[in-house]
N, CA, C and O atoms as a Tinker XYZ file with bonds, in Angstrom:
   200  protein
     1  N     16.157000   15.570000   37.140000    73     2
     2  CA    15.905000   15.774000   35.730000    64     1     3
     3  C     15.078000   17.035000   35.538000    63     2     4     5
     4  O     13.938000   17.183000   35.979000    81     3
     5  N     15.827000   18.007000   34.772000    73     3     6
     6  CA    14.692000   19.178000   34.982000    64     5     7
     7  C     13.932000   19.278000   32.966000    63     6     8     9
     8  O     13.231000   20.101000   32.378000    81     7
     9  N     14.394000   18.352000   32.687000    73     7    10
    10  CA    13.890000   18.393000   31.130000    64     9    11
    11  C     13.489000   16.763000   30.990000    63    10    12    13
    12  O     14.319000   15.858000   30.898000    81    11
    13  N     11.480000   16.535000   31.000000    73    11    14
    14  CA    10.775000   15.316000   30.385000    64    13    15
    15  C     10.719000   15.412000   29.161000    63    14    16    17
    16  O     10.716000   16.554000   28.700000    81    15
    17  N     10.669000   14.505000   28.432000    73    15    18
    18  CA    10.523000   14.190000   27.029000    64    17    19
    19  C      9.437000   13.587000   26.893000    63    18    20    21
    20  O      9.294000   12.580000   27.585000    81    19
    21  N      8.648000   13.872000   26.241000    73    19    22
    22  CA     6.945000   13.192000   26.000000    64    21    23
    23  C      6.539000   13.116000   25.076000    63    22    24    25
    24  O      5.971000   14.006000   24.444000    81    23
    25  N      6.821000   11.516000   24.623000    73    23    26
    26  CA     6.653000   10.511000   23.156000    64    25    27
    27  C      5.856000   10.069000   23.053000    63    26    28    29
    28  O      5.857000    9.057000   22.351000    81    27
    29  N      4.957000   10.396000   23.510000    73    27    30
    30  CA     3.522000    9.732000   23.415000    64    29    31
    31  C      2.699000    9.600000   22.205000    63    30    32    33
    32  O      2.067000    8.614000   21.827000    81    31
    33  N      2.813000   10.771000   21.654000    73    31    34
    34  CA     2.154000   10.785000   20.442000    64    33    35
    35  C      3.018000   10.315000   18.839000    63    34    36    37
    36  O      2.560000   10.248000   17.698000    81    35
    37  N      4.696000    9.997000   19.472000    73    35    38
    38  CA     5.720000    9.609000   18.508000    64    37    39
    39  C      5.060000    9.026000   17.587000    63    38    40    41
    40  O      4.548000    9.362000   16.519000    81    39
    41  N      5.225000    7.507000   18.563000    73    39    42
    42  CA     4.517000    6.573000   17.867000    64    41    43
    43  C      3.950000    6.473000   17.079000    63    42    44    45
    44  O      4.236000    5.680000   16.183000    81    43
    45  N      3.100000    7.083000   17.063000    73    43    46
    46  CA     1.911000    6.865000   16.500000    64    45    47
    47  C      1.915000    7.810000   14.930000    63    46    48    49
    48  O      1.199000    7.492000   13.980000    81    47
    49  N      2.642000    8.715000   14.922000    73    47    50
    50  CA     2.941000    9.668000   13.689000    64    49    51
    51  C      3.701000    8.846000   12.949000    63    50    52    53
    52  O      3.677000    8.880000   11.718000    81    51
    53  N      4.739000    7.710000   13.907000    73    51    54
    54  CA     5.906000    6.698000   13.224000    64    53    55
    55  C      4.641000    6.054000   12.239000    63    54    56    57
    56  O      4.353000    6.267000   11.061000    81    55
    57  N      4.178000    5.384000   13.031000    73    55    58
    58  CA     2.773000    4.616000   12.060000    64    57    59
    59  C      2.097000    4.543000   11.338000    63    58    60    61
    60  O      1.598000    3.553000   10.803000    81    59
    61  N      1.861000    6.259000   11.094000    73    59    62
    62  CA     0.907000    7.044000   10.045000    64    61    63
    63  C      1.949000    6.752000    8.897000    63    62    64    65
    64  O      1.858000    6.029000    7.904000    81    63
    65  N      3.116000    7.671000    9.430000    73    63    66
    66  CA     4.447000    7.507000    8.219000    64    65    67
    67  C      4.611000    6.436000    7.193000    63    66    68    69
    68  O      4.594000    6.453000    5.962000    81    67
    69  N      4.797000    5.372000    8.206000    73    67    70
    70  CA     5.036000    4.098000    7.267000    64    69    71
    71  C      3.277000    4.002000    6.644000    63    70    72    73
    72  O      3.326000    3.487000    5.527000    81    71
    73  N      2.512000    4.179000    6.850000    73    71    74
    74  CA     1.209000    3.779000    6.144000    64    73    75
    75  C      1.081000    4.122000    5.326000    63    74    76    77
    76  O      0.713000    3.418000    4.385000    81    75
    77  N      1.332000    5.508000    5.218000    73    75    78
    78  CA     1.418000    6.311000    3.947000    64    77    79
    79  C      2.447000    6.047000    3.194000    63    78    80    81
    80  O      2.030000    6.430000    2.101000    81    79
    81  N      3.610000    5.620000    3.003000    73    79    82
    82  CA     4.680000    5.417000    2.303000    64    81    83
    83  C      4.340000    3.755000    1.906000    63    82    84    85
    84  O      4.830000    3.241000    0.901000    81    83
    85  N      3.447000    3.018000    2.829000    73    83    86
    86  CA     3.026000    1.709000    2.038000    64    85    87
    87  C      2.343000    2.365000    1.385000    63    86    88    89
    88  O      2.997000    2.678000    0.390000    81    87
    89  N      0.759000    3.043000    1.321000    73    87    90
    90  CA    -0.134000    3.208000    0.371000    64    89    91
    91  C      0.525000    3.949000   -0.706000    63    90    92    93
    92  O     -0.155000    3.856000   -1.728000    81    91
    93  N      1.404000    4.532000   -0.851000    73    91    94
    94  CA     1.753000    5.394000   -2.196000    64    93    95
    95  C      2.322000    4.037000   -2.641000    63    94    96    97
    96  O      1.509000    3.558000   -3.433000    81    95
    97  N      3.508000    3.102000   -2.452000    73    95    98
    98  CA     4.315000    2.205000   -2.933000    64    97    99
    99  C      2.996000    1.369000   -3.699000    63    98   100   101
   100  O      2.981000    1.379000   -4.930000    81    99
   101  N      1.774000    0.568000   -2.870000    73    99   102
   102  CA     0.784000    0.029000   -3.419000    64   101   103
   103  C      0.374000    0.806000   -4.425000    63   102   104   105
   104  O      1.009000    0.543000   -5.446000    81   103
   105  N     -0.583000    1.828000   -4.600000    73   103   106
   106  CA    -0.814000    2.674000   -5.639000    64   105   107
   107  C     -0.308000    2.809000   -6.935000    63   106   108   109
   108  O     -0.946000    2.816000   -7.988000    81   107
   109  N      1.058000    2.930000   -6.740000    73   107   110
   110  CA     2.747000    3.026000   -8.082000    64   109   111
   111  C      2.293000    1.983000   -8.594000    63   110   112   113
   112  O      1.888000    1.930000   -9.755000    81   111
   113  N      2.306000    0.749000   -7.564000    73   111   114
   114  CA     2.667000   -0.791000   -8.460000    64   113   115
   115  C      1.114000   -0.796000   -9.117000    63   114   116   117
   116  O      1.066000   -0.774000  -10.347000    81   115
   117  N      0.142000   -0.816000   -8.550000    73   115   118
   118  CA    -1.127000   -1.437000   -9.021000    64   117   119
   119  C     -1.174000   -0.434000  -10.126000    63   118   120   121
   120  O     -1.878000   -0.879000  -11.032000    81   119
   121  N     -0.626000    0.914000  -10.439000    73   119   122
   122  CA    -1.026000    1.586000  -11.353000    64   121   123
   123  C     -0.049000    1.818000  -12.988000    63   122   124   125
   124  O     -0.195000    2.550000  -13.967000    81   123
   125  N      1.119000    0.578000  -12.515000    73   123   126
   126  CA     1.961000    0.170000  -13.284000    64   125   127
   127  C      1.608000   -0.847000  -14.056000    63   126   128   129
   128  O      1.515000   -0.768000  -15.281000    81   127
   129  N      1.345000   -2.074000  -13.242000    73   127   130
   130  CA     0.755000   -3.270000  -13.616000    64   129   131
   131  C     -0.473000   -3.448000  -13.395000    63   130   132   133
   132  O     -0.867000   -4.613000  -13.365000    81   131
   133  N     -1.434000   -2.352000  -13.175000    73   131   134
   134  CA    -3.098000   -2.862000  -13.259000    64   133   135
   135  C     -3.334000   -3.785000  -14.746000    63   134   136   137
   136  O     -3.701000   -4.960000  -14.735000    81   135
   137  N     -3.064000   -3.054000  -15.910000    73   135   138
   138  CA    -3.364000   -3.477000  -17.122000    64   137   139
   139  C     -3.033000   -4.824000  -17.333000    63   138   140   141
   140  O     -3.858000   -5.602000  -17.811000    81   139
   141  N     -1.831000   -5.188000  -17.001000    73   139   142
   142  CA    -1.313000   -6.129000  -16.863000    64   141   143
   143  C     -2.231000   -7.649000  -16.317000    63   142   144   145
   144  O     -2.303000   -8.849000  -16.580000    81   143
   145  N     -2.642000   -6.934000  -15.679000    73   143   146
   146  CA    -3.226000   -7.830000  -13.937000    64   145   147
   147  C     -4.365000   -8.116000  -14.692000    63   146   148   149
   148  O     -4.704000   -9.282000  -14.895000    81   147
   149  N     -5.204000   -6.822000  -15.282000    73   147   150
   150  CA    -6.188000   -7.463000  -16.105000    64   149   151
   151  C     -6.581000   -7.964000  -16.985000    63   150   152   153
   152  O     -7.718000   -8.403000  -17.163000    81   151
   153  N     -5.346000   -7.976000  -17.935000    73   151   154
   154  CA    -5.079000   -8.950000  -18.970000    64   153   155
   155  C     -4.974000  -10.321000  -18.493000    63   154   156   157
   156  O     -5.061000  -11.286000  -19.253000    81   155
   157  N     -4.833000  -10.388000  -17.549000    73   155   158
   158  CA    -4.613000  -11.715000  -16.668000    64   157   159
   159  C     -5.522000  -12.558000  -16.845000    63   158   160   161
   160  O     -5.524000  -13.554000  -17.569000    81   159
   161  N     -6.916000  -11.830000  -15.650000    73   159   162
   162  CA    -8.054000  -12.209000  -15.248000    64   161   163
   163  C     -8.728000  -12.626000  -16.403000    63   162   164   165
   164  O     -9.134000  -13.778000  -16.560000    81   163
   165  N     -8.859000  -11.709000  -17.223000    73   163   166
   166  CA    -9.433000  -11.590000  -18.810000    64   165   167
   167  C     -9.433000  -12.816000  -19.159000    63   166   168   169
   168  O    -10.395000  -13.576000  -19.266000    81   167
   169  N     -8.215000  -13.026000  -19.356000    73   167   170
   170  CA    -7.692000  -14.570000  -20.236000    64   169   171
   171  C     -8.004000  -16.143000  -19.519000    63   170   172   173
   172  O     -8.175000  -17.263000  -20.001000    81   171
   173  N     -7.982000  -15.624000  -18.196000    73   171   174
   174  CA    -8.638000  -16.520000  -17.504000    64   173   175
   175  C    -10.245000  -16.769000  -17.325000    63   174   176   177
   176  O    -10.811000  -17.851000  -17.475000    81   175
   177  N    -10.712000  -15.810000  -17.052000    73   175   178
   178  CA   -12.392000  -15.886000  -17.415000    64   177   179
   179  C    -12.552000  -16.559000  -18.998000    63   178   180   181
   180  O    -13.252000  -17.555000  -19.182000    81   179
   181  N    -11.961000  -16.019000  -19.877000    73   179   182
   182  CA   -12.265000  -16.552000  -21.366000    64   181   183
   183  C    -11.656000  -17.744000  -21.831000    63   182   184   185
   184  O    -11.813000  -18.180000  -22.972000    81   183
   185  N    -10.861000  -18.348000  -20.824000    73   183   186
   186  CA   -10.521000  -19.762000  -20.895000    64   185   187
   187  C    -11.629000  -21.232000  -20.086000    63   186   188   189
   188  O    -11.789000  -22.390000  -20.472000    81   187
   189  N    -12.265000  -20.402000  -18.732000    73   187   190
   190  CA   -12.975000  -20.931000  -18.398000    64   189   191
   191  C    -14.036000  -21.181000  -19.272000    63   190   192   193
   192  O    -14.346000  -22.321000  -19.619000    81   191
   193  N    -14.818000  -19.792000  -19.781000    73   191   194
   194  CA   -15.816000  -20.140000  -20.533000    64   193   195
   195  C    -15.729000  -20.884000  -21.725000    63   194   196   197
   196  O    -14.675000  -20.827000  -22.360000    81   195
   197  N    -16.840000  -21.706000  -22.210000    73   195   198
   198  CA   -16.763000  -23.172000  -23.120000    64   197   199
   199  C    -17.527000  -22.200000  -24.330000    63   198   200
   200  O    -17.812000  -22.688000  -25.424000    81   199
């Protein structure tokens, strides 16, 4: 074999990749439906309270 291939560090860029493409996907949604989410909580705290 006169040509090694050395993937060592593949991996690990594979990993970063997907992390970052989760954190943007998280970000989108929570910044779609934050308001939402806290209309939620809202209504729930003010149902608890008497």
């Amino acid at each position: 074999m006169l040509f090694l291939t050395h993937e060592d560090g593949q991996g690990l860029v594979e990993y970063a990749l997907i992390l970052v493409l989760v954190a943007i996907v998280v970000i989108a949604i929570l910044a779609v439906l934050g308001p939402q989410i806290g209309q939620v909580f809202s209504r729930i705290v003010t149902a608890l309270t008497f």
